[in-house]
MIDOSE-1310 file (N, C-alpha, C; in nm, 2 decimals, decimal comma, always signed):
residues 80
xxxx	+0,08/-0,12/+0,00/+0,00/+0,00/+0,00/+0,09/+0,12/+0,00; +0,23/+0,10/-0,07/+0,28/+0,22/-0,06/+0,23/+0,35/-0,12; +0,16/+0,34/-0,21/+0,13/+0,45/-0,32/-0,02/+0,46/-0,35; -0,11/+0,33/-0,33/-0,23/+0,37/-0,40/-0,32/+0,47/-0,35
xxxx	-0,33/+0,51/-0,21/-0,40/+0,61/-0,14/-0,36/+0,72/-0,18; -0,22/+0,73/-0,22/-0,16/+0,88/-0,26/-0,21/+0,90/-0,43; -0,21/+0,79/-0,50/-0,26/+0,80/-0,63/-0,40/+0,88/-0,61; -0,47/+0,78/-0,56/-0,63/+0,82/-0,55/-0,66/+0,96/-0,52
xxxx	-0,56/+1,00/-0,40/-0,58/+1,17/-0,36/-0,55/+1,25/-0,45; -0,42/+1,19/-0,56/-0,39/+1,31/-0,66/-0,50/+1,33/-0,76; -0,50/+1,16/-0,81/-0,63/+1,20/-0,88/-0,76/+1,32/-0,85; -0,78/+1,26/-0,70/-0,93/+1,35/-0,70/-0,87/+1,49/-0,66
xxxx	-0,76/+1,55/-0,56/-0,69/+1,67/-0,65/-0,66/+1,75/-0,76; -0,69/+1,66/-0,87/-0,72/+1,73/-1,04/-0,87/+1,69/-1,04; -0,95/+1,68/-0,97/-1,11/+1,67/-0,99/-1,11/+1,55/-1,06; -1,03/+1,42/-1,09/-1,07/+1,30/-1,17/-1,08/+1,18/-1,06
xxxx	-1,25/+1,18/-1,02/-1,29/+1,06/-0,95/-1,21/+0,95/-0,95; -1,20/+0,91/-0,82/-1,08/+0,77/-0,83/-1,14/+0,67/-0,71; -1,11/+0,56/-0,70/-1,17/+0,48/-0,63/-1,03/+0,30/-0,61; -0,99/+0,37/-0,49/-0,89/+0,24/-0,49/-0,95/+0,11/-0,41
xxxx	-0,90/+0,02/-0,51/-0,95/-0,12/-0,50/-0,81/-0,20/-0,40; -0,84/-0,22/-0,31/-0,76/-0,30/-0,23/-0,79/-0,43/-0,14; -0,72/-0,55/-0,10/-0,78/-0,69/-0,02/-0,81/-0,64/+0,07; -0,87/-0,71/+0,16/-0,87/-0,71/+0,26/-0,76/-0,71/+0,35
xxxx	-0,67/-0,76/+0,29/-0,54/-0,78/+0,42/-0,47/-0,61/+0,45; -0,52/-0,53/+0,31/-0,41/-0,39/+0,35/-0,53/-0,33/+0,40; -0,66/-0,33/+0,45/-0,72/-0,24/+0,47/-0,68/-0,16/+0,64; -0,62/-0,21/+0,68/-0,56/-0,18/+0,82/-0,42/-0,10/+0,75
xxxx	-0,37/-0,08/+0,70/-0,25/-0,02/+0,60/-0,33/+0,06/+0,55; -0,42/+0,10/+0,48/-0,51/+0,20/+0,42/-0,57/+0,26/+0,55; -0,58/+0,23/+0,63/-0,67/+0,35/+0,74/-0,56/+0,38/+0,82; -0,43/+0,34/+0,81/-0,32/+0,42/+0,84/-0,23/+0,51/+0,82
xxxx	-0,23/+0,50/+0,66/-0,17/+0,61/+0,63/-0,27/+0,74/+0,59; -0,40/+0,60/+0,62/-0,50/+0,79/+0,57/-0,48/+0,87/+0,69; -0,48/+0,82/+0,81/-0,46/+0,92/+0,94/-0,32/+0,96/+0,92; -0,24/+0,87/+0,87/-0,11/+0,96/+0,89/-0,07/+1,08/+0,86
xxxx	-0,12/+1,10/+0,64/-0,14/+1,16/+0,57/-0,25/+1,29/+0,56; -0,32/+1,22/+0,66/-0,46/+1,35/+0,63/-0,51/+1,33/+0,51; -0,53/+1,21/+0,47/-0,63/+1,19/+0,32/-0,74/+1,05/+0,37; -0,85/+1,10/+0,29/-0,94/+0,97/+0,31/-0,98/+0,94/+0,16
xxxx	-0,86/+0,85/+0,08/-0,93/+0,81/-0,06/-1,08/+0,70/-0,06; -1,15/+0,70/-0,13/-1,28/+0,68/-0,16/-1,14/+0,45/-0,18; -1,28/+0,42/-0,12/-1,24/+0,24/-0,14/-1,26/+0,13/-0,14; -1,28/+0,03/-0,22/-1,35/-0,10/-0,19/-1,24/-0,22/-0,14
xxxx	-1,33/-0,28/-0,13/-1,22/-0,43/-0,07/-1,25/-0,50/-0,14; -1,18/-0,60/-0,18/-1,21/-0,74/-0,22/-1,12/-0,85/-0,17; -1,16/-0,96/-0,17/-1,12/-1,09/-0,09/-0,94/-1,08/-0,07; -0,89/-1,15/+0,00/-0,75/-1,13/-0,01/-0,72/-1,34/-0,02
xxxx	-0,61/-1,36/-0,05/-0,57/-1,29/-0,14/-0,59/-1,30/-0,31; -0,51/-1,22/-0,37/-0,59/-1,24/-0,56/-0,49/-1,33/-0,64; -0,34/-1,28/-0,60/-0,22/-1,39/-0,70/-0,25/-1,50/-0,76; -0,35/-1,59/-0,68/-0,34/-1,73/-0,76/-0,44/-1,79/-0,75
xxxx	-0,54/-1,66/-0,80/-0,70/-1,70/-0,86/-0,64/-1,73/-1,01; -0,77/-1,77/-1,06/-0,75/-1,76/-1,16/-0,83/-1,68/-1,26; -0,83/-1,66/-1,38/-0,92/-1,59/-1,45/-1,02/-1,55/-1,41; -1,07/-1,65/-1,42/-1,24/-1,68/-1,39/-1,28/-1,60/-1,25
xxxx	-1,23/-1,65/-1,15/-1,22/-1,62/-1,04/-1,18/-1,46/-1,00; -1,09/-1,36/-1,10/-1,08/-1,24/-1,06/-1,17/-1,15/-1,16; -1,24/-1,24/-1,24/-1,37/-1,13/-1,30/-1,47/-1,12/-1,22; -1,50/-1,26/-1,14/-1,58/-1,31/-1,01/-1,58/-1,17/-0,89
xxxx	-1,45/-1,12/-0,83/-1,41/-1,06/-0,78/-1,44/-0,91/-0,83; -1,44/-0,87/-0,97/-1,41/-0,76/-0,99/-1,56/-0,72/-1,04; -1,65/-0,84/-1,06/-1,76/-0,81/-1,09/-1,85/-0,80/-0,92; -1,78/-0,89/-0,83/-1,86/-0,85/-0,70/-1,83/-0,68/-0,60
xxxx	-1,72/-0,62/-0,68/-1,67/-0,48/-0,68/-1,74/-0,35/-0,69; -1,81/-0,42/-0,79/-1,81/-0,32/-0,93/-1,94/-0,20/-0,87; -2,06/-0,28/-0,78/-2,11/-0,18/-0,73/-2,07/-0,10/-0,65; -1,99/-0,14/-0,58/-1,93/-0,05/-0,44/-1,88/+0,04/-0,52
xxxx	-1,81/+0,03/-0,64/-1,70/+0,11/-0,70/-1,77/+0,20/-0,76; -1,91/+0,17/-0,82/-1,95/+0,26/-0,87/-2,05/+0,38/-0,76; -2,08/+0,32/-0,69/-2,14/+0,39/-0,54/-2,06/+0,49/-0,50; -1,93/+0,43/-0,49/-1,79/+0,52/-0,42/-1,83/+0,66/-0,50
xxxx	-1,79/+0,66/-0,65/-1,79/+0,74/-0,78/-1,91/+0,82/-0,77; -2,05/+0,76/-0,75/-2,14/+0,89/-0,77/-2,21/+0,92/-0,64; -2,14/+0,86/-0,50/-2,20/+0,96/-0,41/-2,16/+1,07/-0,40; -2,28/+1,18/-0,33/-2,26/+1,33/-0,35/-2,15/+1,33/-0,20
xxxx	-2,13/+1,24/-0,11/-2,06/+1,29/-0,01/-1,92/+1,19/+0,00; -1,85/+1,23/+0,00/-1,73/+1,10/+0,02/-1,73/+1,03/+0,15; -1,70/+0,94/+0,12/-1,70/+0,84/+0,25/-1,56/+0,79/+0,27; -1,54/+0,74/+0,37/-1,38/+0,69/+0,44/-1,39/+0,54/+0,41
């Protein structure tokens, strides 16, 4: 989780909605550097871990996502 929280904030810093997709295992890593940092990027979880799904199995994953991710994207309020 070195960088995706900081992506996410730059993005939404140039006004381009962003929404970081991370396992569950960093989500304790993600609500630490947001307090560290003073950023709350917009986020979904998905199962941990992904390396040795297979195909099938990470569409599975990215289609069980896909709402949260788009929720994240058109609420009017951001959420942590």
């Amino acid at each position: 989780m070195s960088c995706g929280a900081h992506d996410v904030a730059g993005l939404e810093a140039l006004r381009v909605p962003a929404v970081l997709v991370l396992t569950t295992e960093f989500s304790e890593a993600l609500r630490a550097q947001a307090r560290a940092v003073g950023i709350q990027p917009r986020h979904v979880q998905v199962a941990h871990p992904i390396q040795d799904r297979t195909d099938d199995e990470l569409r599975a994953l990215a289609d069980g996502a896909l709402d949260g991710i788009l929720d994240q994207l058109t609420a009017r309020e951001r959420r942590a």
